[in-house]
C-alpha positions in Angstrom: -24.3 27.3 38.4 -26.2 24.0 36.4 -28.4 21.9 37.9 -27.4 19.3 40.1 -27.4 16.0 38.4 -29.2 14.1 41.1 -32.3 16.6 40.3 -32.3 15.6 36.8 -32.1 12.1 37.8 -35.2 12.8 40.3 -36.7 14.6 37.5 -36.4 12.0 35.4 -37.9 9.3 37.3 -40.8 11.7 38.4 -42.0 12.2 34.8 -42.4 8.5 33.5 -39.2 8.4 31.0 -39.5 12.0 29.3 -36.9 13.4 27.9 -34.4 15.2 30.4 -34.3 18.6 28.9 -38.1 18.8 29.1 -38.3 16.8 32.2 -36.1 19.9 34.5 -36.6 22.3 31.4 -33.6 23.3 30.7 -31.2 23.8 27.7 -29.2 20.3 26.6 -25.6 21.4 27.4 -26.7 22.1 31.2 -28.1 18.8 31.0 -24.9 16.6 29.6 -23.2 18.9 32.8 -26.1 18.1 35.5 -26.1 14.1 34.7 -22.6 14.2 35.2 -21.1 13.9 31.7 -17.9 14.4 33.2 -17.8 10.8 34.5 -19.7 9.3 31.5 -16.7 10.1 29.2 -13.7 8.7 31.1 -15.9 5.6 31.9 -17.7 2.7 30.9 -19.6 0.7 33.8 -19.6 -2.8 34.0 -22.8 -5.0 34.4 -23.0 -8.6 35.5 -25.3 -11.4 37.1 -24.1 -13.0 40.2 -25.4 -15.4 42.6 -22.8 -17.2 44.3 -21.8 -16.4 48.1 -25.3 -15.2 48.4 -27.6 -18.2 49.7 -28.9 -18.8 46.3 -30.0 -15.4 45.6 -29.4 -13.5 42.5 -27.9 -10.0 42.1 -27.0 -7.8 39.4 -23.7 -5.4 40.3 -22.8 -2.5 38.4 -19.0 -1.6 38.7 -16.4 0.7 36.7 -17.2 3.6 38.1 -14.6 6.3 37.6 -12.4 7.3 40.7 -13.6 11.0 40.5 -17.4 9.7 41.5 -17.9 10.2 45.1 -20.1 7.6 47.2 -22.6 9.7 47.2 -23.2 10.4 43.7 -23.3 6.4 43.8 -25.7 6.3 45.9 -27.8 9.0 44.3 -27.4 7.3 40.7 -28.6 3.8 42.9 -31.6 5.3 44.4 -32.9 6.3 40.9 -32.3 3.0 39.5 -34.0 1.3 42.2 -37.1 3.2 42.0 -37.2 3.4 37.9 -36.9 -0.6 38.5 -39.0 -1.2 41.5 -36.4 -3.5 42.9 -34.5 -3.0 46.1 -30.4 -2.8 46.2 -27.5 -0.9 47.7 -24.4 1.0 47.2 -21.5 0.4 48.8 -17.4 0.4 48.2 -17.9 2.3 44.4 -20.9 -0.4 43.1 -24.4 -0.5 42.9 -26.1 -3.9 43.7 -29.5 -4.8 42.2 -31.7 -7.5 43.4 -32.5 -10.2 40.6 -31.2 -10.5 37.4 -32.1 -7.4 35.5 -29.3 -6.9 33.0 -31.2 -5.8 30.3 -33.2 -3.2 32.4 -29.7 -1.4 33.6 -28.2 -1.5 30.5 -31.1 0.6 29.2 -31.6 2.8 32.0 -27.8 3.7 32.0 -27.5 4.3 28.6 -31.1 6.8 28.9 -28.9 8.8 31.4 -25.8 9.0 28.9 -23.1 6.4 30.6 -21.8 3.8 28.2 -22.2 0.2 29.3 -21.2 -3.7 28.5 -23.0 -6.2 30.0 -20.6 -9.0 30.6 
């Protein structure tokens, strides 16, 4: 059985940005498995900067996620982010919500774990 992708994920955080086969040392195909390359090849997530309907504050809400994603792999996935960003968020009804407008920072992160993106 691979690895979990939400180890990987942990993994990755933990060890500063190495590279994921090094960071849970495994081979790379149980990698593209554990981060859930599944999902990353029928989708592309959407990024986008909002701030209206909430009191002036800014957000940045990732969406597109593919239907076979459960909440909890969302969640996982948000967790991750968070930390790597040092910003605080949520996940709830199949998006992830980032505090501030931190676009660019997403849009790299994302595309380090292997999910294509477009920042709209």
């Amino acid at each position: 059985m691979g690895v979990d992708f939400r180890d990987t994920l942990r993994a990755l955080l933990d060890n500063g940005g190495m590279p994921v086969e090094e960071a849970v040392g495994c081979e790379p195909d149980a990698v593209s498995q554990a981060s859930g390359k599944e999902y990353m090849s029928k989708a592309r997530l959407d990024i986008f900067f909002e701030k209206k309907g909430r009191g002036g504050k800014k957000a940045t809400i990732i969406a597109g996620f593919p239907d076979g994603m459960d909440d909890d792999d969302i969640a996982a996935l948000a967790s991750g982010l968070k930390q790597r960003l040092g910003a605080g968020g949520s996940a709830r009804g199949g998006e992830i919500l980032i505090q501030g407008d931190r676009r660019a920072d997403l849009k790299k992160a994302l595309e380090e774990l292997g999910w294509k993106v477009r920042v709209c």
